[in-house]
LUMLUM-287192 format. One record per residue (C-alpha): residue number from 1; x, y, z; residue in one letter. Coordinates in pm, 1 decimal. Layout:
<nodes>
<node num="NUM" xx="X" yy="Y" zz="Z" residu="A"/>
...
</nodes>
This chain:
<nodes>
<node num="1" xx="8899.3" yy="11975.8" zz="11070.1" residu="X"/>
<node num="2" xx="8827.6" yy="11654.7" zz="11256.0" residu="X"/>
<node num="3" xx="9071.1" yy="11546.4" zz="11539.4" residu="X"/>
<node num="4" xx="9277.9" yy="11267.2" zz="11434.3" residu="X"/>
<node num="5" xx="9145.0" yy="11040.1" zz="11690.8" residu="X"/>
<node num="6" xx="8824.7" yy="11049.9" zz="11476.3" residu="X"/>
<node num="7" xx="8988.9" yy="10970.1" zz="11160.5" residu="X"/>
<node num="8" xx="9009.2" yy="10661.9" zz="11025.7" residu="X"/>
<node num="9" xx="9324.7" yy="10489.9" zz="10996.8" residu="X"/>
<node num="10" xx="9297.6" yy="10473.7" zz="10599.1" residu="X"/>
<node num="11" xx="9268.3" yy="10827.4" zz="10586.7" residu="X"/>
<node num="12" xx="9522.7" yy="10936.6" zz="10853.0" residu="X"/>
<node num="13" xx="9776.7" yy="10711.6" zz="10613.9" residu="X"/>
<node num="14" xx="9657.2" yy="10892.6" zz="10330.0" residu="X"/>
<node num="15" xx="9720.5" yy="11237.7" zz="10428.0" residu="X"/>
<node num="16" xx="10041.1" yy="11125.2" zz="10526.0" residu="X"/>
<node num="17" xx="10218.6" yy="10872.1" zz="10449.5" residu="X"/>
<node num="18" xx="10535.3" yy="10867.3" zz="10700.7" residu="X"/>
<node num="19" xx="10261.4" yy="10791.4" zz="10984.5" residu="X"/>
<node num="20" xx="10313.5" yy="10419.3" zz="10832.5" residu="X"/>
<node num="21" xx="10568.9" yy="10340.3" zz="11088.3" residu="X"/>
<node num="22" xx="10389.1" yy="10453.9" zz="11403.3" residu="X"/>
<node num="23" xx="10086.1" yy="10219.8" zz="11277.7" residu="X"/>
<node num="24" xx="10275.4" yy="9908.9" zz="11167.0" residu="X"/>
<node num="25" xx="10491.7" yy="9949.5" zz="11512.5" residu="X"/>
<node num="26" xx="10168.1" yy="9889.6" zz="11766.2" residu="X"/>
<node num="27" xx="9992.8" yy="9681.8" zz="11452.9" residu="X"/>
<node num="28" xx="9743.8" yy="9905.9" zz="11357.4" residu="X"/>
<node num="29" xx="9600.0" yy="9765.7" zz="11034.2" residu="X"/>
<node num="30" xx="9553.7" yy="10034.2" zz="10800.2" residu="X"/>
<node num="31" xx="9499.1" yy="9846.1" zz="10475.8" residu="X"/>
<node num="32" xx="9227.3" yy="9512.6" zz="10552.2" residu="X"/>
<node num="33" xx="9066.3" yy="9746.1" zz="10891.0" residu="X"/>
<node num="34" xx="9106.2" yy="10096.9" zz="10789.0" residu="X"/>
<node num="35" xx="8810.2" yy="10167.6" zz="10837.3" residu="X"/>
<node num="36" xx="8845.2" yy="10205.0" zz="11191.4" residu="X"/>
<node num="37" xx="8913.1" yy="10569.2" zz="11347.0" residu="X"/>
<node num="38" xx="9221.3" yy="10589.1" zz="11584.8" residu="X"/>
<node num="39" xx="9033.7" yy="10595.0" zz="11882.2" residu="X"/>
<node num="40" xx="8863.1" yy="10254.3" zz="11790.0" residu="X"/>
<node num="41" xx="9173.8" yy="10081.5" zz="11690.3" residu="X"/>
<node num="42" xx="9363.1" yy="10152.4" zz="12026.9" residu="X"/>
<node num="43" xx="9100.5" yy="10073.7" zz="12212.9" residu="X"/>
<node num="44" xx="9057.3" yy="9721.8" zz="12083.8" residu="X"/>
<node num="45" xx="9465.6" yy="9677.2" zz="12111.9" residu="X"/>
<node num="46" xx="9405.5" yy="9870.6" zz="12452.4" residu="X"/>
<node num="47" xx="9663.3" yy="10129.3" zz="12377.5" residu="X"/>
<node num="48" xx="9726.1" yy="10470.1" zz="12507.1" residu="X"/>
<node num="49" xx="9574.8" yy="10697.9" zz="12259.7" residu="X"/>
<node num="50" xx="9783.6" yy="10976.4" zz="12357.0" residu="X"/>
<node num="51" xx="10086.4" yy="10796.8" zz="12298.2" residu="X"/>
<node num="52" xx="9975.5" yy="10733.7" zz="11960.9" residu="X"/>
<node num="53" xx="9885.1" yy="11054.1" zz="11894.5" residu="X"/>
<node num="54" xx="10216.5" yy="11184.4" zz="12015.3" residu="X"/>
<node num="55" xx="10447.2" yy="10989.0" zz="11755.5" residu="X"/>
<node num="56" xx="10166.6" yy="11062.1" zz="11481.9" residu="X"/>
<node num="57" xx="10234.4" yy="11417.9" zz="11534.0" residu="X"/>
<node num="58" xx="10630.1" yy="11376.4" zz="11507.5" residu="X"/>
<node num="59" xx="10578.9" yy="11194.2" zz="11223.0" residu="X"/>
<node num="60" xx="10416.6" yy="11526.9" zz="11054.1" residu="X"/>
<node num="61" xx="10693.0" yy="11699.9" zz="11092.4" residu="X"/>
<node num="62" xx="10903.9" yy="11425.5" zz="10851.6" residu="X"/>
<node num="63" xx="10589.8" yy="11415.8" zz="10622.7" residu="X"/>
<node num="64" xx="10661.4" yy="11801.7" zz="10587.6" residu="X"/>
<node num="65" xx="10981.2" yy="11718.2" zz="10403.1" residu="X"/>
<node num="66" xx="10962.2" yy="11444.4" zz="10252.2" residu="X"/>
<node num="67" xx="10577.5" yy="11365.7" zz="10121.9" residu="X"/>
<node num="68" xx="10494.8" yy="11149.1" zz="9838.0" residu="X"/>
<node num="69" xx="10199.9" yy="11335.0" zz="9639.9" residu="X"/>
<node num="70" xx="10011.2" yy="10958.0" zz="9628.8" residu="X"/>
<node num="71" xx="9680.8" yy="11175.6" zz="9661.7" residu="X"/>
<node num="72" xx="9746.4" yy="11417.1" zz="9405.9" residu="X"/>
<node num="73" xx="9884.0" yy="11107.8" zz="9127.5" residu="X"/>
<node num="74" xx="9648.4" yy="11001.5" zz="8816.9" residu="X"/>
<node num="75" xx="9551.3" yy="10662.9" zz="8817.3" residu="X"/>
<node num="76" xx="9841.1" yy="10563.0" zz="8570.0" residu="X"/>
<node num="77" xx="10120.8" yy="10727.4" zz="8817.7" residu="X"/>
<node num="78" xx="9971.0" yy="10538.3" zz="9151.4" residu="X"/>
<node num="79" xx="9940.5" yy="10191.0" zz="8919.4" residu="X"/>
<node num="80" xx="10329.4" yy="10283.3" zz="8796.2" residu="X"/>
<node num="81" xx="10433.2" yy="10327.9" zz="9100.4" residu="X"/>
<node num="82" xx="10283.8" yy="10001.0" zz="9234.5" residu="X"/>
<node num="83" xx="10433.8" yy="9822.1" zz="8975.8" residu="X"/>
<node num="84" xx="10774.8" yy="9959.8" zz="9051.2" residu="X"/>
<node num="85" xx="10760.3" yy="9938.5" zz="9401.5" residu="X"/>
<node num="86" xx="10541.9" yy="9687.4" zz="9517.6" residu="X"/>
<node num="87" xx="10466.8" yy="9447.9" zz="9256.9" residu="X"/>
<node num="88" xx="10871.5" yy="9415.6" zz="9184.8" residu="X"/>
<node num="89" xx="10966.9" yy="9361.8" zz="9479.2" residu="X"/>
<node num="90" xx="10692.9" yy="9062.6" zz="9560.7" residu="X"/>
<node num="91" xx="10805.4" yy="8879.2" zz="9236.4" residu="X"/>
<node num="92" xx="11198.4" yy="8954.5" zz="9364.3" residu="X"/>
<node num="93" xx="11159.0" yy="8833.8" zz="9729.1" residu="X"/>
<node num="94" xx="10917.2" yy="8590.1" zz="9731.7" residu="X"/>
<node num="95" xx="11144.6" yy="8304.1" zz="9551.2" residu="X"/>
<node num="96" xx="11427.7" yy="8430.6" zz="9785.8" residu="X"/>
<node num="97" xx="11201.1" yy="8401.9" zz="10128.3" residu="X"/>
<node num="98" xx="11060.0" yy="8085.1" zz="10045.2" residu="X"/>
<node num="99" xx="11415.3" yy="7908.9" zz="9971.2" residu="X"/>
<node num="100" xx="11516.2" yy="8070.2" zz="10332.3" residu="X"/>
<node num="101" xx="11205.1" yy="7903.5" zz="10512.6" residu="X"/>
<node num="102" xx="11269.0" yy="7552.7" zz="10355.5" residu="X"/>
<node num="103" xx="11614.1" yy="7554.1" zz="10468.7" residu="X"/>
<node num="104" xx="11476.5" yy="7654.1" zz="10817.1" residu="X"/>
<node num="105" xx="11218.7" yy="7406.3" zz="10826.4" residu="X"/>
<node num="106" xx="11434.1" yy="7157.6" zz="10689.2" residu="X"/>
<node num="107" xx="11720.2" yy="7146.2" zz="10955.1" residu="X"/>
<node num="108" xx="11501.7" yy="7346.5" zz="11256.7" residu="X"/>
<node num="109" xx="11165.4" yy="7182.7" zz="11170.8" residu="X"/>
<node num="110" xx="11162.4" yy="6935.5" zz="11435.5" residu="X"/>
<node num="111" xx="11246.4" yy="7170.3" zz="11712.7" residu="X"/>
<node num="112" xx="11022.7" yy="7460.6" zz="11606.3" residu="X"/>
<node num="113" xx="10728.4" yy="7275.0" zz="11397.4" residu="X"/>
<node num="114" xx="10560.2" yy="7618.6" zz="11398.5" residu="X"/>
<node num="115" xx="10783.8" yy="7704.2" zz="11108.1" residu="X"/>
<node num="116" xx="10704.5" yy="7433.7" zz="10890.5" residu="X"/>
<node num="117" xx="10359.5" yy="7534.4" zz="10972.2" residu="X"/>
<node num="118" xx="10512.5" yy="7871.9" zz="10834.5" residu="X"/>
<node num="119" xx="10634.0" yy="7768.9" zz="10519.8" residu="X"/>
<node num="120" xx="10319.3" yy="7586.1" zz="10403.9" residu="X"/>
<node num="121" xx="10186.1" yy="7932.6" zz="10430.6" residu="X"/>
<node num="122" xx="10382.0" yy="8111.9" zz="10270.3" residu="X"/>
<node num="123" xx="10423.4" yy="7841.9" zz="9979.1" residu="X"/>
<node num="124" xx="9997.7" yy="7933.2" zz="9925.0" residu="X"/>
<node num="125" xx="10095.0" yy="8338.6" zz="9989.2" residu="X"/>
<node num="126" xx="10367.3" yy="8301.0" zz="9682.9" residu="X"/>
<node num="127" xx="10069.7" yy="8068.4" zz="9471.1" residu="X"/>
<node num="128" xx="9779.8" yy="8354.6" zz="9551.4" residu="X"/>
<node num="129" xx="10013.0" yy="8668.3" zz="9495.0" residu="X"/>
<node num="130" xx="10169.2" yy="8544.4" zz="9142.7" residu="X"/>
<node num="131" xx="9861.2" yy="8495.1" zz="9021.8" residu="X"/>
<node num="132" xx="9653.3" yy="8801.9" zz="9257.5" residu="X"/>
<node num="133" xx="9914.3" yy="9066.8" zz="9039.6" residu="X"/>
<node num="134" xx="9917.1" yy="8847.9" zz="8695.4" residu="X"/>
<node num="135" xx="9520.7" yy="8951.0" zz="8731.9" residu="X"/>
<node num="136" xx="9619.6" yy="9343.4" zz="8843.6" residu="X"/>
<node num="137" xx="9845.9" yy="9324.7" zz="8523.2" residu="X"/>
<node num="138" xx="9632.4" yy="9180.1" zz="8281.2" residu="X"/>
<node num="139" xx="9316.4" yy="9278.8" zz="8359.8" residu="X"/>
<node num="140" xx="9236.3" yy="9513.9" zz="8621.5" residu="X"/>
<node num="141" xx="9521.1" yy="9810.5" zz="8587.0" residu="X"/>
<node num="142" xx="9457.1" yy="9805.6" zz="8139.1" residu="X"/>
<node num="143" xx="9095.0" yy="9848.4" zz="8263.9" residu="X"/>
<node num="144" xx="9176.2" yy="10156.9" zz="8488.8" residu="X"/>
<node num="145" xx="9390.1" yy="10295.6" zz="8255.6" residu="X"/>
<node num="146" xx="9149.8" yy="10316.9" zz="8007.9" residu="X"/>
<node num="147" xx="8884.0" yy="10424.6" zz="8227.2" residu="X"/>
<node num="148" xx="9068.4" yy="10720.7" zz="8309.3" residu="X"/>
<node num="149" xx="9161.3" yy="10796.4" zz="7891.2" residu="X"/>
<node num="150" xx="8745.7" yy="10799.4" zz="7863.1" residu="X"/>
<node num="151" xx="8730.7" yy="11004.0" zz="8160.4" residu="X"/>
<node num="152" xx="8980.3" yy="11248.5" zz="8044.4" residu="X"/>
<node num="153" xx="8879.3" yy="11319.4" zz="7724.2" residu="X"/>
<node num="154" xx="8547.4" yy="11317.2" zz="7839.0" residu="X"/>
<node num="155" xx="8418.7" yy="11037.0" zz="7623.3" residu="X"/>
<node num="156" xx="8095.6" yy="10838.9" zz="7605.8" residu="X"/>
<node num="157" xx="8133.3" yy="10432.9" zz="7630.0" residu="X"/>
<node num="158" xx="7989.2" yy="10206.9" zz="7655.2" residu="X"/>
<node num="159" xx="8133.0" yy="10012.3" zz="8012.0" residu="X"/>
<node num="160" xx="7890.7" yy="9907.3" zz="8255.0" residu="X"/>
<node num="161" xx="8003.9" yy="9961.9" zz="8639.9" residu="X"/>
<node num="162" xx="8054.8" yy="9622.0" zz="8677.1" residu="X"/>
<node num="163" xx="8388.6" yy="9643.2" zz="8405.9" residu="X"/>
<node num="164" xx="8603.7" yy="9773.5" zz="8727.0" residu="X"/>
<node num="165" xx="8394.5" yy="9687.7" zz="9036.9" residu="X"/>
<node num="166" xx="8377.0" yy="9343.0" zz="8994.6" residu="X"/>
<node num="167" xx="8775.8" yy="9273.2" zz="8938.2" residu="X"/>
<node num="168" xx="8814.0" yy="9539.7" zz="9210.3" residu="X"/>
<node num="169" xx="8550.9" yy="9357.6" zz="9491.7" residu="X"/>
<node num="170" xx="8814.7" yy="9027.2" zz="9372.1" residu="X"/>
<node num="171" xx="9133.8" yy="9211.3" zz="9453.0" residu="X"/>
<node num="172" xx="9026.4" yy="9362.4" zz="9789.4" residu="X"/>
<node num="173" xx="8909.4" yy="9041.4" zz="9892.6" residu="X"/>
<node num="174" xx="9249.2" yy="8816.8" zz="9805.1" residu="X"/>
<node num="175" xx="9396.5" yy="9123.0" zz="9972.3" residu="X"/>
<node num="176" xx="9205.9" yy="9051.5" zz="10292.8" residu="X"/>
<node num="177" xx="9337.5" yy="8692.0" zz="10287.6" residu="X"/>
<node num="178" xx="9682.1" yy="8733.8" zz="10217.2" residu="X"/>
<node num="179" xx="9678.1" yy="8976.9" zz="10516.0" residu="X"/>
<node num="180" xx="9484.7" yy="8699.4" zz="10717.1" residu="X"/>
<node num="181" xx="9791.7" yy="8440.4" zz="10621.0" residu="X"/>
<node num="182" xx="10024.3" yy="8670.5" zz="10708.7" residu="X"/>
<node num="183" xx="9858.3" yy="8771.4" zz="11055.0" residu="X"/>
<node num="184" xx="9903.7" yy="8390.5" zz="11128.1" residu="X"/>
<node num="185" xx="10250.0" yy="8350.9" zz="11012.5" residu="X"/>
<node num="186" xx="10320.3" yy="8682.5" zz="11282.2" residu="X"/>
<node num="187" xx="10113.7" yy="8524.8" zz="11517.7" residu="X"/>
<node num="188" xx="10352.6" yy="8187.0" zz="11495.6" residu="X"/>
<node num="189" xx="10664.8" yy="8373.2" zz="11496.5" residu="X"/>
<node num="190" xx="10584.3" yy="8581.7" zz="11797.3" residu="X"/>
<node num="191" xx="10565.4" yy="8909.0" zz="11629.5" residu="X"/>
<node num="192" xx="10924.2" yy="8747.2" zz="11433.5" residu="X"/>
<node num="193" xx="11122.1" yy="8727.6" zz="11694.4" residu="X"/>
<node num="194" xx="11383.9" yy="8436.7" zz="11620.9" residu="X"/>
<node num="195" xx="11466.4" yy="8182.3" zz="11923.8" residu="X"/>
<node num="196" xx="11755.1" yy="8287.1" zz="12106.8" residu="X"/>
<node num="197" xx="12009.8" yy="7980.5" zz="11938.9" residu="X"/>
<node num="198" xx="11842.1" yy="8059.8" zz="11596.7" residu="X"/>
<node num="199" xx="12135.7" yy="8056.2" zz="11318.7" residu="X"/>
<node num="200" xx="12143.9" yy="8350.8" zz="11091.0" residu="X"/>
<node num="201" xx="11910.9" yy="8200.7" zz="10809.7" residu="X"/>
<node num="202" xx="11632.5" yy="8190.2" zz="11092.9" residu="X"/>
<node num="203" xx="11667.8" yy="8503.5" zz="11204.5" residu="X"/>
<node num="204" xx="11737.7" yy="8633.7" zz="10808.4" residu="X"/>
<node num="205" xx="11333.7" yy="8449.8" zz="10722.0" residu="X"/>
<node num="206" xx="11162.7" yy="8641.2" zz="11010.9" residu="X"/>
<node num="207" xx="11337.5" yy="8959.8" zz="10942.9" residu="X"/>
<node num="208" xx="11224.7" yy="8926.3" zz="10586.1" residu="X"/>
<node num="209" xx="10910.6" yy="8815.9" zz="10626.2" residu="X"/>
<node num="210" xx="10837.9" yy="9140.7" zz="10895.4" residu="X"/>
<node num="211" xx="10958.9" yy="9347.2" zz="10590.8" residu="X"/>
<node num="212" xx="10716.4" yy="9148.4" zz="10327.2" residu="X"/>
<node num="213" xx="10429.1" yy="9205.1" zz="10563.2" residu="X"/>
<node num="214" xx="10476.4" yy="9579.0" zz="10586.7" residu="X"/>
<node num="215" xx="10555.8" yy="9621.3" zz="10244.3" residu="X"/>
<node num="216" xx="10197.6" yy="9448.6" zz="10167.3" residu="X"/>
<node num="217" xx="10022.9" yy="9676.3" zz="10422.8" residu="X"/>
<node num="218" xx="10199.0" yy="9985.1" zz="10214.5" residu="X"/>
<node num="219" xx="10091.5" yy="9833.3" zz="9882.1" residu="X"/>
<node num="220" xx="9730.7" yy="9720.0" zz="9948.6" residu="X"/>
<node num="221" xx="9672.2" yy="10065.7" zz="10127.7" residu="X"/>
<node num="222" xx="9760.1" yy="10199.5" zz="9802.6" residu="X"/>
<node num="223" xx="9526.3" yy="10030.6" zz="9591.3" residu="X"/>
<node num="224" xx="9256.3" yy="9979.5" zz="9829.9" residu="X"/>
<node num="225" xx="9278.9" yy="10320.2" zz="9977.7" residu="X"/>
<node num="226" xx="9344.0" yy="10483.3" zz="9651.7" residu="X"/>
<node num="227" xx="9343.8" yy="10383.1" zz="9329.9" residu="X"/>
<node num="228" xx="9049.8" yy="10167.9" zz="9336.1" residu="X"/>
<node num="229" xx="8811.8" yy="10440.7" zz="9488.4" residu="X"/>
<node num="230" xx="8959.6" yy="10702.9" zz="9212.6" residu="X"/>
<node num="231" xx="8892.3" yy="10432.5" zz="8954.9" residu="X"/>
<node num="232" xx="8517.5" yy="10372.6" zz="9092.9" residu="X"/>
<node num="233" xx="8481.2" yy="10745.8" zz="9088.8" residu="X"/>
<node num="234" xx="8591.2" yy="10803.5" zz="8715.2" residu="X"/>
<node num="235" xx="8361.5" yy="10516.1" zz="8641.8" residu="X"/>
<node num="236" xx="8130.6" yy="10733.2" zz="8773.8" residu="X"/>
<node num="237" xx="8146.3" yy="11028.7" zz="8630.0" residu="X"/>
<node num="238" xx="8139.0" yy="10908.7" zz="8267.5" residu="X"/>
<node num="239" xx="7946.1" yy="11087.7" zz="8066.3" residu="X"/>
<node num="240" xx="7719.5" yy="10768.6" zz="8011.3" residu="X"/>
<node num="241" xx="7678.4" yy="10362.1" zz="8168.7" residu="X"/>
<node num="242" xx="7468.9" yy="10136.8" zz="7994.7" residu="X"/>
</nodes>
């Protein structure tokens, strides 16, 4: 079994998914740089490894109990479950986060400019995710899904690779740059931590956009990590490609 300092922070999220706290709490990205092993990813944030490897290991012992099966889910359970989850509760907060930050940059804006900088950010984040899950909804998941009816009933058709690789290369790359606007809006806020006189609906916009952030690292990891490599691999497997 290799040592979970060699694994790679996609797959260490994978096997268990209550080690997402320990990563998001020293900014490990496990979604846009999962591809890095443990080892590599504290070293570059010059962490203690051990440390690391310490609350990973408590974390196991919550996993135990209470483990979501994400690995052992059809294609048409993980995309339900993103669309309960995740794709609900983007539509839901976004309107609700944006009316926050214009009030903030509205009456704070000349004080701390960095948050109108903040807004105009999130204003293209609310733009590129309506229309980044309109495309999941429309296009990409109805593909998947019937990918995985062909692959099931082991069918012939007649898809060539490109029917889910190309929408999925699209995806992972406007996932890549909605993480990149949101490593600038933490980067701004200092990690969202509110001034010290900030009134509540300051402090309210940070706190929600820390929870946004992590809920798009949980949801990209998903797809990314998951669904899109099961839907490559059912691709495939089909009996035939043109």
């Amino acid at each position: 079994m290799t040592p979970i300092t060699a694994q790679t922070l996609a797959n260490i999220v994978t096997g268990n998914h209550f080690a997402v706290p320990v990563l998001e709490k020293y900014h490990l990205d496990f979604c846009c740089k999962g591809k890095r092993t443990l080892a590599e990813a504290c070293t570059e944030k010059g962490l203690s490894l051990e440390m690391i490897c310490e609350e990973l290991d408590k974390s196991t012992t919550t996993s135990q109990q209470n483990k979501m099966p994400f690995t052992e889910m059809t294609a048409e359970q993980l995309i339900s479950f993103i669309l309960i989850h995740h794709h609900f509760y983007v539509k839901q907060s976004m309107p609700t986060i944006l009316g926050h930050l214009e009030k903030v940059a509205s009456k704070h804006g000349d004080r701390f400019p960095y948050m109108v900088e903040v807004l105009n950010i999130f204003k293209e984040i609310n733009d590129d995710m309506t229309a980044h899950m309109m495309k999941e909804e429309m296009i990409l998941f109805p593909r998947i899904k019937e990918v995985e009816t062909l692959h099931q009933a082991n069918q012939n058709n007649n898809l060539t690779a490109g029917y889910i690789s190309a929408p999925i290369q699209v995806m992972e790359l406007e996932h890549d740059h909605a993480g990149e606007l949101l490593y600038r809006i933490r980067e701004l806020t200092n990690t969202y931590s509110p001034p010290e006189d900030a009134c509540t609906t300051f402090q309210v916009s940070l706190a929600e956009l820390k929870e946004f952030e992590e809920d798009l690292h949980r949801h990209v990891h998903l797809e990314n990590n998951l669904l899109f490599p099961l839907a490559e691999k059912m691709m495939t497997q089909q009996p035939h490609l043109n």
